[in-house]
N, CA and C atoms as an extended XYZ file, in Angstrom:
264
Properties=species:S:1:pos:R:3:atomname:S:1:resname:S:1:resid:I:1 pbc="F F F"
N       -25.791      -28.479       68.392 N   UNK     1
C       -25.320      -27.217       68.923 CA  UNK     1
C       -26.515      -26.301       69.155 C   UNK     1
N       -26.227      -25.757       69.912 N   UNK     2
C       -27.576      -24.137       70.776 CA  UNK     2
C       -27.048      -23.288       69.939 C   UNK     2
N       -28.412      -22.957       69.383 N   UNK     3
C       -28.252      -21.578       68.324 CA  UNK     3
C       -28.203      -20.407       69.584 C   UNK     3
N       -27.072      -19.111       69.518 N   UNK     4
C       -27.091      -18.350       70.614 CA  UNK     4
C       -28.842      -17.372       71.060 C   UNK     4
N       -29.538      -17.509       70.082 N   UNK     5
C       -30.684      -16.865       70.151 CA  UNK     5
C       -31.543      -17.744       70.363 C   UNK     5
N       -31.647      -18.582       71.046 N   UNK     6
C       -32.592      -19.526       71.224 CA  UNK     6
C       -33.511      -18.571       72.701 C   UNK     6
N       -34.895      -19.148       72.917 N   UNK     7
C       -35.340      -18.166       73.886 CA  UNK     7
C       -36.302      -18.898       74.765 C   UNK     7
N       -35.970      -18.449       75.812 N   UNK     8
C       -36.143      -19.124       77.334 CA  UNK     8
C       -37.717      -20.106       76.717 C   UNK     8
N       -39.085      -19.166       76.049 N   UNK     9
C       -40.430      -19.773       75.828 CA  UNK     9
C       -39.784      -21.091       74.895 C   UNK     9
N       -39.046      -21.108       73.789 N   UNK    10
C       -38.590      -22.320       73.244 CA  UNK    10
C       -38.333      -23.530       73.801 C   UNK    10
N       -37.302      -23.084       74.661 N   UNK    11
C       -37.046      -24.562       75.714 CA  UNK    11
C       -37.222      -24.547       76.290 C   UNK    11
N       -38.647      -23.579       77.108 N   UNK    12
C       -39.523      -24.277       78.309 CA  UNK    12
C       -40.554      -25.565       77.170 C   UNK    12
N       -40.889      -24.585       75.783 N   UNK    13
C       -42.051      -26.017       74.932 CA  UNK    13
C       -41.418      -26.922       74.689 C   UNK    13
N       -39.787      -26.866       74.476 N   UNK    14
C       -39.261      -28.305       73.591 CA  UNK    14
C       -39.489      -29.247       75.035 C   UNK    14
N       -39.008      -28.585       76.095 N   UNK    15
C       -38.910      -29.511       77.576 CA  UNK    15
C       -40.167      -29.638       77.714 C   UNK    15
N       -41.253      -29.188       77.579 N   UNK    16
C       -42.346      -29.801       77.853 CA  UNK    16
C       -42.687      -30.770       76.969 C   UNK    16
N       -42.515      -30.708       75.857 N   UNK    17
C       -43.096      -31.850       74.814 CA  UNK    17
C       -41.949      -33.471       75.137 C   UNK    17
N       -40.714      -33.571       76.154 N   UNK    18
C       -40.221      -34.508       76.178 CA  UNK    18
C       -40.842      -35.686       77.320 C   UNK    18
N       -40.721      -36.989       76.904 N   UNK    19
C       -41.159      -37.806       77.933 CA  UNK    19
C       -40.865      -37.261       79.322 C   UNK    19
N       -42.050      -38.239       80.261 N   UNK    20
C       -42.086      -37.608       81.532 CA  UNK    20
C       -41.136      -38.075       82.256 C   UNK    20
N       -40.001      -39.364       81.900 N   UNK    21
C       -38.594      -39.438       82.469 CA  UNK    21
C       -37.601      -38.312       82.049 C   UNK    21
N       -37.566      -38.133       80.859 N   UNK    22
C       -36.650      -37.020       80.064 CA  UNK    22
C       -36.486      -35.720       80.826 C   UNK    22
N       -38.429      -35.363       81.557 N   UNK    23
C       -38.829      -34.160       81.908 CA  UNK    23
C       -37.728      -34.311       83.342 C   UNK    23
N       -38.344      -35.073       84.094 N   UNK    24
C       -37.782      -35.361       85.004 CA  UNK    24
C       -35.984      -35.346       85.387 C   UNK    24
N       -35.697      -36.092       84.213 N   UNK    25
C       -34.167      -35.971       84.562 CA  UNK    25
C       -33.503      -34.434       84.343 C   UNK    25
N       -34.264      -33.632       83.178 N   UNK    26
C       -33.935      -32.277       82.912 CA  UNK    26
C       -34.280      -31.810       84.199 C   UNK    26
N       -35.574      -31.635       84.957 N   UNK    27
C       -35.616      -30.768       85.751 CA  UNK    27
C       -34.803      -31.069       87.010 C   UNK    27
N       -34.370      -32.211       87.279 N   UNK    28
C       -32.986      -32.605       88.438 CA  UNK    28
C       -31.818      -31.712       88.092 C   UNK    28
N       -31.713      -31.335       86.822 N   UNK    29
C       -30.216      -31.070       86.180 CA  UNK    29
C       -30.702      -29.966       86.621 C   UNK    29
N       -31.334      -29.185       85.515 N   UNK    30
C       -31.625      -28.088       86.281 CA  UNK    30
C       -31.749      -27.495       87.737 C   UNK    30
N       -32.107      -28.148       88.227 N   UNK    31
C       -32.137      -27.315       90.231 CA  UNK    31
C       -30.985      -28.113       90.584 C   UNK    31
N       -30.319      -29.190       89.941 N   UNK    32
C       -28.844      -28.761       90.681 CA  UNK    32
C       -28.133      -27.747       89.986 C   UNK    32
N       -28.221      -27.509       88.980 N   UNK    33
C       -27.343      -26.123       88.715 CA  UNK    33
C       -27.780      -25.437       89.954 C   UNK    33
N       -28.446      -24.928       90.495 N   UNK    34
C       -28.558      -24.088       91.119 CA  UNK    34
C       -28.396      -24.429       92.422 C   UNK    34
N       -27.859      -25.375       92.814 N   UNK    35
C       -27.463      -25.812       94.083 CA  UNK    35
C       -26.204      -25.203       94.444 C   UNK    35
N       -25.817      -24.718       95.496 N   UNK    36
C       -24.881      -23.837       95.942 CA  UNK    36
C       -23.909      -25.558       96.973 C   UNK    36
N       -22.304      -25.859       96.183 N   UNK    37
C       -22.195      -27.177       96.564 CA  UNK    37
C       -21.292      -26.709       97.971 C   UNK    37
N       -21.473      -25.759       98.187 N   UNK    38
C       -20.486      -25.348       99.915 CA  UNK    38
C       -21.315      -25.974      100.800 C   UNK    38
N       -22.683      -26.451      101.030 N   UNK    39
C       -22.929      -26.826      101.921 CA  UNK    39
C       -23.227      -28.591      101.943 C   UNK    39
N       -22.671      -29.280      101.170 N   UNK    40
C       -22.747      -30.194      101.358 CA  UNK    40
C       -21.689      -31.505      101.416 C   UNK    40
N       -21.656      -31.917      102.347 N   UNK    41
C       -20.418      -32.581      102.475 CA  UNK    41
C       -19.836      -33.378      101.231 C   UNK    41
N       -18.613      -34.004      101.376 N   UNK    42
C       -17.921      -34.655      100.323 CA  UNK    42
C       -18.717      -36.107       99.913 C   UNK    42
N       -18.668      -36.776      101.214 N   UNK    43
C       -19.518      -37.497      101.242 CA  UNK    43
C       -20.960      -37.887      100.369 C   UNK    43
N       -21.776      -36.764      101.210 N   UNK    44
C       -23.267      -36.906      100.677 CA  UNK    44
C       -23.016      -36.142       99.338 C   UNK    44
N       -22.293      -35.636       98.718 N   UNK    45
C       -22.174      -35.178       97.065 CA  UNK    45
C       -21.920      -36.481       96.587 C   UNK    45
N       -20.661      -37.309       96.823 N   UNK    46
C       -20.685      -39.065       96.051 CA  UNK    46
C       -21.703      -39.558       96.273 C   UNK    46
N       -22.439      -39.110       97.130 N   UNK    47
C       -23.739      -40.395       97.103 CA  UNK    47
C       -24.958      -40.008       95.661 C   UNK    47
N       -25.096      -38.164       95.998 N   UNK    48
C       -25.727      -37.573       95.031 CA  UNK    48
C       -25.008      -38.115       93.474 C   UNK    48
N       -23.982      -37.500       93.260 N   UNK    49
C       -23.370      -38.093       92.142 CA  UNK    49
C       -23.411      -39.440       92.023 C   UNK    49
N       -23.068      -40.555       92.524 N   UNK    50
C       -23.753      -41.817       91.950 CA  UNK    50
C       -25.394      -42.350       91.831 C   UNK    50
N       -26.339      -41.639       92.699 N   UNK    51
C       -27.759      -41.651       92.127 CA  UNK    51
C       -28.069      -41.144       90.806 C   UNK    51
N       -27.588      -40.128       90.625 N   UNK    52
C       -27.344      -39.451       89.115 CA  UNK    52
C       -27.259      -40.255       88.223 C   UNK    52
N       -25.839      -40.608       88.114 N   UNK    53
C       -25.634      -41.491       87.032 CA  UNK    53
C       -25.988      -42.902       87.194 C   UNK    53
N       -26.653      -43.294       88.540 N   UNK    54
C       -27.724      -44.582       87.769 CA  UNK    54
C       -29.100      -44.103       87.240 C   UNK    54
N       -29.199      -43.091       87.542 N   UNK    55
C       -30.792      -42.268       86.805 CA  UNK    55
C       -30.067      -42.156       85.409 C   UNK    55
N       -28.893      -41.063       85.133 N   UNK    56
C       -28.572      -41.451       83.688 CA  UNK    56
C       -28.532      -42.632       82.862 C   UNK    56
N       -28.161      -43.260       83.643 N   UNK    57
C       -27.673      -44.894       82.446 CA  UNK    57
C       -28.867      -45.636       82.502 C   UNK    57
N       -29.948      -45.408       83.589 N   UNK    58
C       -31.088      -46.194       83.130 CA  UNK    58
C       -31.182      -46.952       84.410 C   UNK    58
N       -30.833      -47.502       85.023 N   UNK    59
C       -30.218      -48.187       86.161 CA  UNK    59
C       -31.051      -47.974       87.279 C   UNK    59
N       -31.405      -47.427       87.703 N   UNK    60
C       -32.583      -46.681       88.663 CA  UNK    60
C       -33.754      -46.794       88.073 C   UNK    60
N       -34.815      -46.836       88.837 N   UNK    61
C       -35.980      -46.906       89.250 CA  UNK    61
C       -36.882      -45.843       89.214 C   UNK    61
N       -37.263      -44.857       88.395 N   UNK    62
C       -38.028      -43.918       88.254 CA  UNK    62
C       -39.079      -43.994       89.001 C   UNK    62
N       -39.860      -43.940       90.223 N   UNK    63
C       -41.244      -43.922       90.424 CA  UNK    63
C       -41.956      -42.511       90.133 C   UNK    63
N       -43.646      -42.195       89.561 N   UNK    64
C       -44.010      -41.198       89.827 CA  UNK    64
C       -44.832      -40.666       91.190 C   UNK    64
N       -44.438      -39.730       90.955 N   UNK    65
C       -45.116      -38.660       92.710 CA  UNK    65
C       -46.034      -39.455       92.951 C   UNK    65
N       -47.234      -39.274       91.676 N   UNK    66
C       -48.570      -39.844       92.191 CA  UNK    66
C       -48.225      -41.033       92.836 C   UNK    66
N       -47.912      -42.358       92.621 N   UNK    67
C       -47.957      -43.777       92.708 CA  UNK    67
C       -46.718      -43.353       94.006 C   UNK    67
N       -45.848      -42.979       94.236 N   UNK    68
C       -45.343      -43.254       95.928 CA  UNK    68
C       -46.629      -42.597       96.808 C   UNK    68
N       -46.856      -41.559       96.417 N   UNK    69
C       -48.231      -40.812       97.627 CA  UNK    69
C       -49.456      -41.948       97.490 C   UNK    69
N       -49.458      -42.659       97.047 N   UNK    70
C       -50.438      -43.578       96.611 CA  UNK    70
C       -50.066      -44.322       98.166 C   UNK    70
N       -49.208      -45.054       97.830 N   UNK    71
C       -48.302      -46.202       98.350 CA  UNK    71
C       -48.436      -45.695       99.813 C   UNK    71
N       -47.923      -44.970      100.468 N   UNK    72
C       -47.737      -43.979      101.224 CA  UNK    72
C       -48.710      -44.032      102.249 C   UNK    72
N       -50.360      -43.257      101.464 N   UNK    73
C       -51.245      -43.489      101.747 CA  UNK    73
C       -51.879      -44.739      102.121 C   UNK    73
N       -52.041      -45.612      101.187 N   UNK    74
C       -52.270      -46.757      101.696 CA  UNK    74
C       -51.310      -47.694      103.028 C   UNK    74
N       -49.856      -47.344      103.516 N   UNK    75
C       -49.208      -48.063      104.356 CA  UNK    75
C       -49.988      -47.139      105.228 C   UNK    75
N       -50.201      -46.030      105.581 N   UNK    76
C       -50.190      -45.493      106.829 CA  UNK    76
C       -51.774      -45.480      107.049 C   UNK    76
N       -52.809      -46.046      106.306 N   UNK    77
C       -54.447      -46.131      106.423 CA  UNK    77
C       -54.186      -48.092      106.978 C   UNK    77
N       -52.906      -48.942      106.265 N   UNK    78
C       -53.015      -49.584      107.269 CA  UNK    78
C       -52.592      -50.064      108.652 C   UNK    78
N       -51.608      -49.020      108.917 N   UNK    79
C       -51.353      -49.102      110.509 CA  UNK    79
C       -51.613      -48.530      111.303 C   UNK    79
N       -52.536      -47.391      110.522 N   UNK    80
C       -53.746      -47.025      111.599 CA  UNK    80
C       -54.829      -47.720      111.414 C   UNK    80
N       -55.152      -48.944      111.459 N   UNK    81
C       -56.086      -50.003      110.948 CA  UNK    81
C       -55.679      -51.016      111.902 C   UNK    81
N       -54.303      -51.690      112.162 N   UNK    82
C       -53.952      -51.981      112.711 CA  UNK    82
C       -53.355      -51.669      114.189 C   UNK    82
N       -53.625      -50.384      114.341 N   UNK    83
C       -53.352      -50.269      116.215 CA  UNK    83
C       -54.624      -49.918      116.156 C   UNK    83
N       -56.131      -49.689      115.205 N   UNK    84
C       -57.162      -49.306      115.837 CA  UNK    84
C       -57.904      -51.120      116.296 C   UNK    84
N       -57.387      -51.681      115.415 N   UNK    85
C       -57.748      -53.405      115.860 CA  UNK    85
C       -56.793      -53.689      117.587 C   UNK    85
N       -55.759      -53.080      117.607 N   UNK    86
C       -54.823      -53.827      118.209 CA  UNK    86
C       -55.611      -53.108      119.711 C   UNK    86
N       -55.871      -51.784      119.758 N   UNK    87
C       -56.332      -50.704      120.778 CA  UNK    87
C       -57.946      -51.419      120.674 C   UNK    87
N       -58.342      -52.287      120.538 N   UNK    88
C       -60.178      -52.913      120.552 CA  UNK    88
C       -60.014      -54.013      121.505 C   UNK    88
């Protein structure tokens, strides 16, 4: 249970001291609270809601920022590699 005096600096440190999946799934929860759900169809909310709960149960695939921009980087250094061979 949340003691009612608990204070915002507290559980910004407890959330920082949790693993960087933990961090992660808190800060999803968090900015959807604050998602305003009028603008999004019925649809694309079931899709949101079942990504969710395969991120909850474990089920999903966590990647970090760094390592997709990684990835990213490297596909698009090689297909501009490849039309600069293909354009020779």
């Amino acid at each position: 249970m949340v003691p009612a005096t608990i204070s915002y600096e507290q559980v910004k440190d407890d959330a920082l001291h949790l693993p960087i999946e933990d961090r992660s799934r808190l800060a999803s929860r968090l900015l959807e609270s604050l998602d305003d759900d009028d603008d999004v169809s019925p649809e694309w909310k079931d899709e949101l809601d079942r990504r969710l709960q395969e991120i909850d149960e474990g089920k999903a695939v966590m990647i970090p920022h760094a390592e997709v921009m990684a990835s990213v980087r490297a596909s698009l250094a090689k297909n501009r590699e490849l039309r600069a061979s293909q354009g020779s």
